[in-house]
mmCIF file of the N, C-alpha and C atoms, coordinates in Angstrom:
data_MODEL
# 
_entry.id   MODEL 
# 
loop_
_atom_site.group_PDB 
_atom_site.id 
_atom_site.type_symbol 
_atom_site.label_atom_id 
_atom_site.label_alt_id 
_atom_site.label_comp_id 
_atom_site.label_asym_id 
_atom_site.label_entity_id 
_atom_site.label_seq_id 
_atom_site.pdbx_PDB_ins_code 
_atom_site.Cartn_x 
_atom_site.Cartn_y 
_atom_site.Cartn_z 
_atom_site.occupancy 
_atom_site.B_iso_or_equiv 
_atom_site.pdbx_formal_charge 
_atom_site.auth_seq_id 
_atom_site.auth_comp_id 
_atom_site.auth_asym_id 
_atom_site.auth_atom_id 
_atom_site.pdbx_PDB_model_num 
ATOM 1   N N  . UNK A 1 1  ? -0.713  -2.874  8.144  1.00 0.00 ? 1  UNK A N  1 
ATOM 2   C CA . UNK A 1 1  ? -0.912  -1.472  7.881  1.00 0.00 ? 1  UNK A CA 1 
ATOM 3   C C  . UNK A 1 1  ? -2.163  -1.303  7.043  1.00 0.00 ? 1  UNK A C  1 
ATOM 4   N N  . UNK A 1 2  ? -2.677  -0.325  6.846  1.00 0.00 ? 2  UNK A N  1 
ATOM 5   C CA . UNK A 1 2  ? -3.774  0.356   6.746  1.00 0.00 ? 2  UNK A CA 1 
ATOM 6   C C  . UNK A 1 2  ? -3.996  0.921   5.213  1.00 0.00 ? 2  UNK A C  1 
ATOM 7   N N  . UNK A 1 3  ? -4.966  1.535   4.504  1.00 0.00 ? 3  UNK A N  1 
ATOM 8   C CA . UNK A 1 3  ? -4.417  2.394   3.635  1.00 0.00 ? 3  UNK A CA 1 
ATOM 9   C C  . UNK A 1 3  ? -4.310  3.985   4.270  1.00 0.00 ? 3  UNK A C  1 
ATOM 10  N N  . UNK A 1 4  ? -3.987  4.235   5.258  1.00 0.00 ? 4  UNK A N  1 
ATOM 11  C CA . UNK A 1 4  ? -3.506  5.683   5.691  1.00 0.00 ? 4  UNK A CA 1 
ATOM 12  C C  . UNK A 1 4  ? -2.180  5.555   5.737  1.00 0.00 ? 4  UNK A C  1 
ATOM 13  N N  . UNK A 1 5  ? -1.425  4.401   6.087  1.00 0.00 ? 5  UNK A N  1 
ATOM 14  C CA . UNK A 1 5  ? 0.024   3.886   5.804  1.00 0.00 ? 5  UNK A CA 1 
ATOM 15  C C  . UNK A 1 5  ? 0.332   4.124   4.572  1.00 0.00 ? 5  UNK A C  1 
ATOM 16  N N  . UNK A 1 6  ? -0.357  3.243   3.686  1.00 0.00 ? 6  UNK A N  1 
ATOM 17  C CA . UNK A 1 6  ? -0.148  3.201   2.239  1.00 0.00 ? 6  UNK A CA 1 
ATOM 18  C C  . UNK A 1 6  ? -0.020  4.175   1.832  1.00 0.00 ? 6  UNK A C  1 
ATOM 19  N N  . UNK A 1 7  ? -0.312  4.988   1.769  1.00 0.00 ? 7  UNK A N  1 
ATOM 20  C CA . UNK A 1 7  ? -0.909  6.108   1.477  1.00 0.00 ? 7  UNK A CA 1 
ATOM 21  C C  . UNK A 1 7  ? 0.465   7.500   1.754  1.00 0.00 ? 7  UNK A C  1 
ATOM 22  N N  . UNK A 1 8  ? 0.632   7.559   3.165  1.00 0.00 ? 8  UNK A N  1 
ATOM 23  C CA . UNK A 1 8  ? 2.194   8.058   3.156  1.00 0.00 ? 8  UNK A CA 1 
ATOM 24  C C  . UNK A 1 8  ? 3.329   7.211   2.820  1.00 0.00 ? 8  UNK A C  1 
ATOM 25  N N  . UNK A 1 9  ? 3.059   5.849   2.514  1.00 0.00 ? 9  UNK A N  1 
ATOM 26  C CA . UNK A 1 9  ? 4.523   5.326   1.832  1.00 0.00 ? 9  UNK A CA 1 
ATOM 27  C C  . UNK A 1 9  ? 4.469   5.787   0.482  1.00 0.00 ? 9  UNK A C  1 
ATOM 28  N N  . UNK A 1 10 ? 3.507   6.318   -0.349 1.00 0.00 ? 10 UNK A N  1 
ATOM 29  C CA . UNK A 1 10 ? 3.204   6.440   -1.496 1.00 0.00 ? 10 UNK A CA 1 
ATOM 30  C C  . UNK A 1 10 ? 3.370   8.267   -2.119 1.00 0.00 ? 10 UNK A C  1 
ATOM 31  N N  . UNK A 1 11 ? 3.630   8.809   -1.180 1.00 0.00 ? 11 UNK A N  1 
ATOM 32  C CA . UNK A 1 11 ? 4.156   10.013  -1.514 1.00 0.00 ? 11 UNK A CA 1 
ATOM 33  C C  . UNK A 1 11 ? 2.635   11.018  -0.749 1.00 0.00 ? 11 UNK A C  1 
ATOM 34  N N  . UNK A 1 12 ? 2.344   10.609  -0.327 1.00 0.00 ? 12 UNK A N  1 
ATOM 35  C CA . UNK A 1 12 ? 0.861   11.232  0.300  1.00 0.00 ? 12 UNK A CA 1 
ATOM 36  C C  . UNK A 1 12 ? -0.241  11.088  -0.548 1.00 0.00 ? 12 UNK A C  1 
ATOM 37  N N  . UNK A 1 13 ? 0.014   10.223  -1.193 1.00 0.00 ? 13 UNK A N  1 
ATOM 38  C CA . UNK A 1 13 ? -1.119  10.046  -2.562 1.00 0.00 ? 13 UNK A CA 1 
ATOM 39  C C  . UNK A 1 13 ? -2.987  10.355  -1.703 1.00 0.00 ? 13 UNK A C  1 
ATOM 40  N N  . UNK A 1 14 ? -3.253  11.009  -2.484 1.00 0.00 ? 14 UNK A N  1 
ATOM 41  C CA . UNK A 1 14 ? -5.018  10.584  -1.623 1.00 0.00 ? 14 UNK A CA 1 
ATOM 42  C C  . UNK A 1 14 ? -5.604  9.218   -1.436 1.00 0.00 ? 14 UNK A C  1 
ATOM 43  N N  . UNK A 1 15 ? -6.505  9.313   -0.486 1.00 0.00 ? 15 UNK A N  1 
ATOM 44  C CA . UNK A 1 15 ? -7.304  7.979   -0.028 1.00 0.00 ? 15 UNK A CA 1 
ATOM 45  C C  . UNK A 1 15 ? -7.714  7.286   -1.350 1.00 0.00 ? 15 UNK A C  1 
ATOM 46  N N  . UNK A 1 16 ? -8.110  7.895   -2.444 1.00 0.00 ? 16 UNK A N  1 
ATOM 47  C CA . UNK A 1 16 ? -9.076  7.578   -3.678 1.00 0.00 ? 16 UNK A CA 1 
ATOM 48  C C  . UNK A 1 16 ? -7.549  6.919   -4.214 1.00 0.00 ? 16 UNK A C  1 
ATOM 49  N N  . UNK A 1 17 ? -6.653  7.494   -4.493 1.00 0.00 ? 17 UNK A N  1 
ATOM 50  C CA . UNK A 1 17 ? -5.453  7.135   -5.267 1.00 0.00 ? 17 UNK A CA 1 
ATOM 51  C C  . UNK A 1 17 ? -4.838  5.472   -4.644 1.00 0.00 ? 17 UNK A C  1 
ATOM 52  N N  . UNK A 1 18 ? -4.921  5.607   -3.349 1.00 0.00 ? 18 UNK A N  1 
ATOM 53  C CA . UNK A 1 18 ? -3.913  4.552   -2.366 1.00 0.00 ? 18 UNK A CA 1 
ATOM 54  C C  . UNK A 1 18 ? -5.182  3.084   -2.671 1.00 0.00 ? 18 UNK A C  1 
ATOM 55  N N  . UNK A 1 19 ? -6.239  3.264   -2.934 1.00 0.00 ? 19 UNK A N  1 
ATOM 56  C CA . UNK A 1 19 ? -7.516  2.242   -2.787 1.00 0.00 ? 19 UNK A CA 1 
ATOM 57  C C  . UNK A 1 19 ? -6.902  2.057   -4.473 1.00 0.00 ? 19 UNK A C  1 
ATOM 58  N N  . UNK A 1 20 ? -6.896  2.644   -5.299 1.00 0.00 ? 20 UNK A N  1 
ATOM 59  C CA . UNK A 1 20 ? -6.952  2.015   -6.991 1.00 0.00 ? 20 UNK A CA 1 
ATOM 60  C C  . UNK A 1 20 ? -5.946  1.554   -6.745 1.00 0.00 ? 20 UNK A C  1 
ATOM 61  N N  . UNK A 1 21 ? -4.346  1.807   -6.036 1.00 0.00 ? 21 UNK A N  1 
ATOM 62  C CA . UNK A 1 21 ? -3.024  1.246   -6.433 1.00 0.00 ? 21 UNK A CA 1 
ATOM 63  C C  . UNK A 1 21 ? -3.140  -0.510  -5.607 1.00 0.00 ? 21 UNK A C  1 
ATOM 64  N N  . UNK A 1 22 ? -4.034  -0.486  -4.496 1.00 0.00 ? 22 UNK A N  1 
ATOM 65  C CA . UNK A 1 22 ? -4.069  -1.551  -3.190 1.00 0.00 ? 22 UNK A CA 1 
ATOM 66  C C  . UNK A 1 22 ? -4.437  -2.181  -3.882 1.00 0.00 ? 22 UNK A C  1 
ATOM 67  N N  . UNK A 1 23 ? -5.828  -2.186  -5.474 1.00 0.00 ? 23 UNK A N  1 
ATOM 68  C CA . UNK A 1 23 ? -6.461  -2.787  -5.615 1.00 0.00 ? 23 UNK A CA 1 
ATOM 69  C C  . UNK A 1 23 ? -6.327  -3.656  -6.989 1.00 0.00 ? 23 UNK A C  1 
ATOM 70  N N  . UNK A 1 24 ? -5.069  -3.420  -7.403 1.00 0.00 ? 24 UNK A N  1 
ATOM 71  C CA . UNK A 1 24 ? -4.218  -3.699  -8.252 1.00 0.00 ? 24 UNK A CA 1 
ATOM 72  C C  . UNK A 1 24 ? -3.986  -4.949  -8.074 1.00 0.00 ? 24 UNK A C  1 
ATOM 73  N N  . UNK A 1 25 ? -4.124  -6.013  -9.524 1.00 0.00 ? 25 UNK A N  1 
ATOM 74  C CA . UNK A 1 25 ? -3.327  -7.296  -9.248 1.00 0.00 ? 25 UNK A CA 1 
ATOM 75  C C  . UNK A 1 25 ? -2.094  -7.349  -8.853 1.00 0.00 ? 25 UNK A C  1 
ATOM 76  N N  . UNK A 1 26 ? -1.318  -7.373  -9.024 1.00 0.00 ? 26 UNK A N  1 
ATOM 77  C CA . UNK A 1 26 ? 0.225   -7.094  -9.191 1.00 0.00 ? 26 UNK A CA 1 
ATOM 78  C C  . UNK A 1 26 ? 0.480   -6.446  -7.111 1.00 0.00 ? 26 UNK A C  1 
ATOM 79  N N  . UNK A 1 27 ? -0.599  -5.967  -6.848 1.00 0.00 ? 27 UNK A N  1 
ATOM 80  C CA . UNK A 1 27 ? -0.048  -5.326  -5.485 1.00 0.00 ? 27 UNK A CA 1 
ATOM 81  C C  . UNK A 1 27 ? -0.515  -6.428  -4.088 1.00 0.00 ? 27 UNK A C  1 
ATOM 82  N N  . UNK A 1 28 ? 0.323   -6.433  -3.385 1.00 0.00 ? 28 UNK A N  1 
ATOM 83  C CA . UNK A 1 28 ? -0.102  -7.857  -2.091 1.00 0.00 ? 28 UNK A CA 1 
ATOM 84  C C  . UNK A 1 28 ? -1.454  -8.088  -1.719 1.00 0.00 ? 28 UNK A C  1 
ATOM 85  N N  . UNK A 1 29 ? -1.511  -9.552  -1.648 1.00 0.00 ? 29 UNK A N  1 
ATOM 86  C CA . UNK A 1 29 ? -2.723  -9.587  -0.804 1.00 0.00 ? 29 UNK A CA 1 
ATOM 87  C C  . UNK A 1 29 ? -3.150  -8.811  0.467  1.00 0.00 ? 29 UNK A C  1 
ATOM 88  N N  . UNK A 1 30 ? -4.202  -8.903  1.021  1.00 0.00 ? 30 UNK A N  1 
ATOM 89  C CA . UNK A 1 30 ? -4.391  -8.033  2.048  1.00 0.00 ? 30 UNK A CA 1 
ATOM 90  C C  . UNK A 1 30 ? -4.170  -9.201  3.138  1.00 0.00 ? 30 UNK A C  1 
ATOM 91  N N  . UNK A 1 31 ? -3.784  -8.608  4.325  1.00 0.00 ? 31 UNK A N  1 
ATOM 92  C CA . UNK A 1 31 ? -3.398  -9.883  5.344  1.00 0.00 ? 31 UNK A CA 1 
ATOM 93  C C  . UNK A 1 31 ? -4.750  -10.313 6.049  1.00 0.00 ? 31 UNK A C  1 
ATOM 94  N N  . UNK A 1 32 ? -5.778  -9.062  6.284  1.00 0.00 ? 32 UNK A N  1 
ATOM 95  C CA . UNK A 1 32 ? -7.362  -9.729  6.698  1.00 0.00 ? 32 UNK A CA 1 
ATOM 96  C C  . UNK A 1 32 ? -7.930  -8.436  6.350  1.00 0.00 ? 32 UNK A C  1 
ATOM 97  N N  . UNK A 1 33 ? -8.951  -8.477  6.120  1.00 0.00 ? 33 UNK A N  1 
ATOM 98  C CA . UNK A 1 33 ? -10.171 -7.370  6.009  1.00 0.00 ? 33 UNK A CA 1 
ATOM 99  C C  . UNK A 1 33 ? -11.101 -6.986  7.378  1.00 0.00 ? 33 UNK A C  1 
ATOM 100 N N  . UNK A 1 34 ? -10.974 -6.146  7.937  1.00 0.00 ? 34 UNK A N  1 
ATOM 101 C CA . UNK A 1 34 ? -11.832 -5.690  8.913  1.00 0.00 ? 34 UNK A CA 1 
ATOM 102 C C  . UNK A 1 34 ? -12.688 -4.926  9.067  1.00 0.00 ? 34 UNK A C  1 
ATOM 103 N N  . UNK A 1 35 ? -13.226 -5.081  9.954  1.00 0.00 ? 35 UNK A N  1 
ATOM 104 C CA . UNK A 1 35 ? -13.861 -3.799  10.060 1.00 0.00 ? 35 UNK A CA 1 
ATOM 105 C C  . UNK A 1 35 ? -13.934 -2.378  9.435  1.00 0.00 ? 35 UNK A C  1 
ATOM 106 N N  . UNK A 1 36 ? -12.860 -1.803  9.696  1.00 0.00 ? 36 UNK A N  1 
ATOM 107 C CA . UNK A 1 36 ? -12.097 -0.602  9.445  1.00 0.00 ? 36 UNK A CA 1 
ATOM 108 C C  . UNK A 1 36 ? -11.852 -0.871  7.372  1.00 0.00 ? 36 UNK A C  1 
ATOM 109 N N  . UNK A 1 37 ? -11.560 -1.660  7.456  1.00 0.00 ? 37 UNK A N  1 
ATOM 110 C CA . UNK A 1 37 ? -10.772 -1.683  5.884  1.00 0.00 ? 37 UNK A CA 1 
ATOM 111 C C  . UNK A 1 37 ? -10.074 -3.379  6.048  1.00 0.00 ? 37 UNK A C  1 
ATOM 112 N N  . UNK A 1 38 ? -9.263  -3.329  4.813  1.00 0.00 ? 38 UNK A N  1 
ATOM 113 C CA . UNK A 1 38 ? -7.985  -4.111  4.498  1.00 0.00 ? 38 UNK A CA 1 
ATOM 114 C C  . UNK A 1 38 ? -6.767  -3.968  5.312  1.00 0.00 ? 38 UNK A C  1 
ATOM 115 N N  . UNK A 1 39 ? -6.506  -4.579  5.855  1.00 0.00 ? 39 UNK A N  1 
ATOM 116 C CA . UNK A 1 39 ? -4.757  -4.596  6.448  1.00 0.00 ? 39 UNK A CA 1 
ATOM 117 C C  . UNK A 1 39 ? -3.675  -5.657  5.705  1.00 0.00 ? 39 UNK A C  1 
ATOM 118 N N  . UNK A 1 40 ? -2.324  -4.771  5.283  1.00 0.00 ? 40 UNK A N  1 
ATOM 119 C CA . UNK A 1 40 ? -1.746  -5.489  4.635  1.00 0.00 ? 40 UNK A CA 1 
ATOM 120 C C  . UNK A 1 40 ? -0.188  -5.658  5.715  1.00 0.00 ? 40 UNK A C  1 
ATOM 121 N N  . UNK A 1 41 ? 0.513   -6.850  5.578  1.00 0.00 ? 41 UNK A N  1 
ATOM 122 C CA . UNK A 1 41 ? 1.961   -6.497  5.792  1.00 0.00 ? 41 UNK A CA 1 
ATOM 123 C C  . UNK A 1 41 ? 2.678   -6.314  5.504  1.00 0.00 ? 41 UNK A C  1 
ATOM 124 N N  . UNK A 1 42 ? 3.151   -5.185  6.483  1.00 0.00 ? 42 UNK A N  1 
ATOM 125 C CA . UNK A 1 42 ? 4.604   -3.662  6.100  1.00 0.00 ? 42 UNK A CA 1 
ATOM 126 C C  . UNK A 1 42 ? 5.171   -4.851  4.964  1.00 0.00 ? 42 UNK A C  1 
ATOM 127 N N  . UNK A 1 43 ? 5.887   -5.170  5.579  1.00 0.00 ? 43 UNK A N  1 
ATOM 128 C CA . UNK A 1 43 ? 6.891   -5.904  4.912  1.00 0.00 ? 43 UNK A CA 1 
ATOM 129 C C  . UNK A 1 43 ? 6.534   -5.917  3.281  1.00 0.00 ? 43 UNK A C  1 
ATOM 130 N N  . UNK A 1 44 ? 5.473   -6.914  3.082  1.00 0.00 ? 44 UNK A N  1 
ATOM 131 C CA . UNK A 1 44 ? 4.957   -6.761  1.649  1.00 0.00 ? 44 UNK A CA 1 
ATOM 132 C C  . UNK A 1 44 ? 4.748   -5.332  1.121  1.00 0.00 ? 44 UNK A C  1 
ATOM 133 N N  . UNK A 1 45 ? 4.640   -4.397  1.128  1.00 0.00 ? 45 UNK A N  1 
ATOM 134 C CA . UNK A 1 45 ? 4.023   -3.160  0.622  1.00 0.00 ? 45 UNK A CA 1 
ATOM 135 C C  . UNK A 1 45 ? 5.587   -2.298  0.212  1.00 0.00 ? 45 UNK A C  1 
ATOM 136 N N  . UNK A 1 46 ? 6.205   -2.899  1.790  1.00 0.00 ? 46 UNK A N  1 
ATOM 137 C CA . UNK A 1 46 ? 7.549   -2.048  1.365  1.00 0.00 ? 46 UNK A CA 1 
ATOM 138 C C  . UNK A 1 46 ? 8.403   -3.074  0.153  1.00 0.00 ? 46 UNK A C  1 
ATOM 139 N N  . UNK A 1 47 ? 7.820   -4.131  -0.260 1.00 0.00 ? 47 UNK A N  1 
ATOM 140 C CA . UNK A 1 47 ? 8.931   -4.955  -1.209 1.00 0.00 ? 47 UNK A CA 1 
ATOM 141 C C  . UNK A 1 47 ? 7.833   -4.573  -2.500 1.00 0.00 ? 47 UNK A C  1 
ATOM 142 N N  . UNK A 1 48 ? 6.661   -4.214  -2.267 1.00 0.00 ? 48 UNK A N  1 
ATOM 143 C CA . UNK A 1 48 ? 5.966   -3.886  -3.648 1.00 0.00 ? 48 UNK A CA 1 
ATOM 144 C C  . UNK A 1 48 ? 6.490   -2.371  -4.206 1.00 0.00 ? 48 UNK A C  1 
ATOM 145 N N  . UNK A 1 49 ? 6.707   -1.401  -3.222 1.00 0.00 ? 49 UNK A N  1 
ATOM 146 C CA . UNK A 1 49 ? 7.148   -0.530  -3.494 1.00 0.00 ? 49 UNK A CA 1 
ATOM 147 C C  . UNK A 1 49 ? 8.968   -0.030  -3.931 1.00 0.00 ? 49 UNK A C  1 
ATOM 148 N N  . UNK A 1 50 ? 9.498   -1.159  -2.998 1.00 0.00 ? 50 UNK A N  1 
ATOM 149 C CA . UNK A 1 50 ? 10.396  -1.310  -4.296 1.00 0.00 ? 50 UNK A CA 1 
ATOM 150 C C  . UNK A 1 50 ? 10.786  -1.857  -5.506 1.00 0.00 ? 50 UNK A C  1 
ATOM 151 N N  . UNK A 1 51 ? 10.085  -2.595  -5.625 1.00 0.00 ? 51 UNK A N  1 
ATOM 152 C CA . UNK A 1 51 ? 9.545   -3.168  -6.882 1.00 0.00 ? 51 UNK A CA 1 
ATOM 153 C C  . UNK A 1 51 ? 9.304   -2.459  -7.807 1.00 0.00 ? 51 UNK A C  1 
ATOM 154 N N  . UNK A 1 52 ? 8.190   -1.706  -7.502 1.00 0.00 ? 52 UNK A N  1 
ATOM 155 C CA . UNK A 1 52 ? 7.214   -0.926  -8.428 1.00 0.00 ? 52 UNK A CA 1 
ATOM 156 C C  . UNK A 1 52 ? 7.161   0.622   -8.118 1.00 0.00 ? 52 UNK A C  1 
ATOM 157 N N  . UNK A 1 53 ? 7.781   0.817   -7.418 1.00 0.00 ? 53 UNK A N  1 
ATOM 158 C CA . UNK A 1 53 ? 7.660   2.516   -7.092 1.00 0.00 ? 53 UNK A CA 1 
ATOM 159 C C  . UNK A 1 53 ? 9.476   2.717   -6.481 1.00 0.00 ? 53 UNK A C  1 
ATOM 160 N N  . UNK A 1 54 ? 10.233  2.485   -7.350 1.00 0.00 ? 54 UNK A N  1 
ATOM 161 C CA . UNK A 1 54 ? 11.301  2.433   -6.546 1.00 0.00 ? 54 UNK A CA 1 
ATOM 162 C C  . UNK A 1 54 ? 11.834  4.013   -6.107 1.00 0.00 ? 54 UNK A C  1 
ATOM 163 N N  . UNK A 1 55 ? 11.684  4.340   -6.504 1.00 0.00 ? 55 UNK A N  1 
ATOM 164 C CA . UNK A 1 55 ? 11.881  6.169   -6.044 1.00 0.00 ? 55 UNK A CA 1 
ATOM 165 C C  . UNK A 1 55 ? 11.359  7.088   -4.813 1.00 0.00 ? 55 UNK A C  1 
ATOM 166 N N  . UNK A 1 56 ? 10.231  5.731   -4.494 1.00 0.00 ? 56 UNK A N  1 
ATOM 167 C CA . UNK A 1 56 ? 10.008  6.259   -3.310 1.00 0.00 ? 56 UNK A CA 1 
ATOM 168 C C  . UNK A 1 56 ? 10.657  4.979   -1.757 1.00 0.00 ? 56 UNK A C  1 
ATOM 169 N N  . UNK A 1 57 ? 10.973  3.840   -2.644 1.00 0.00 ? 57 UNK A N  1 
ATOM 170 C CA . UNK A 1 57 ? 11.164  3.086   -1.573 1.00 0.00 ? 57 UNK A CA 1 
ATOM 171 C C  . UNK A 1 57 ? 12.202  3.909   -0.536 1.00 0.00 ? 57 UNK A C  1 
ATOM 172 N N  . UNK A 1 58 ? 13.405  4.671   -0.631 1.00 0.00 ? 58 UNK A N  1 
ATOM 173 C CA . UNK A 1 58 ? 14.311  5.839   0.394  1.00 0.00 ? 58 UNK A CA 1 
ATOM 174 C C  . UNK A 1 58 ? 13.774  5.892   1.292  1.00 0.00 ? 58 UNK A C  1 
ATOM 175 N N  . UNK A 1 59 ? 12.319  6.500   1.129  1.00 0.00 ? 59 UNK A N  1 
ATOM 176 C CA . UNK A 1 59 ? 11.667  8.086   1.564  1.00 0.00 ? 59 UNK A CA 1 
ATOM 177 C C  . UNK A 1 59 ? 11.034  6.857   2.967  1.00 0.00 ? 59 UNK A C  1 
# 
């Protein structure tokens, strides 16, 4: 996933917001960098977010 993913797992946070949280130690590696951006996997993002954002992990 993308940060436009990230981004609605995160409550719709803006593009500027979803890039400072991605870029966080504490938040997964990225699975490859492309073209486009960073791609990370679901899987990881959804276990960071319950981790660390658990209020939105539900949603």
């Amino acid at each position: 996933m993308g940060v436009s993913e990230i981004r609605q797992m995160l409550g719709n946070v803006s593009r500027q917001r979803a890039s400072v949280i991605a870029n966080q130690r504490n938040f997964p590696e990225p699975l490859a960098v492309l073209a486009m951006g960073k791609v990370w996997r679901k899987s990881d993002v959804e276990a960071w977010i319950r981790e660390h954002r658990p209020e939105l992990a539900g949603e």
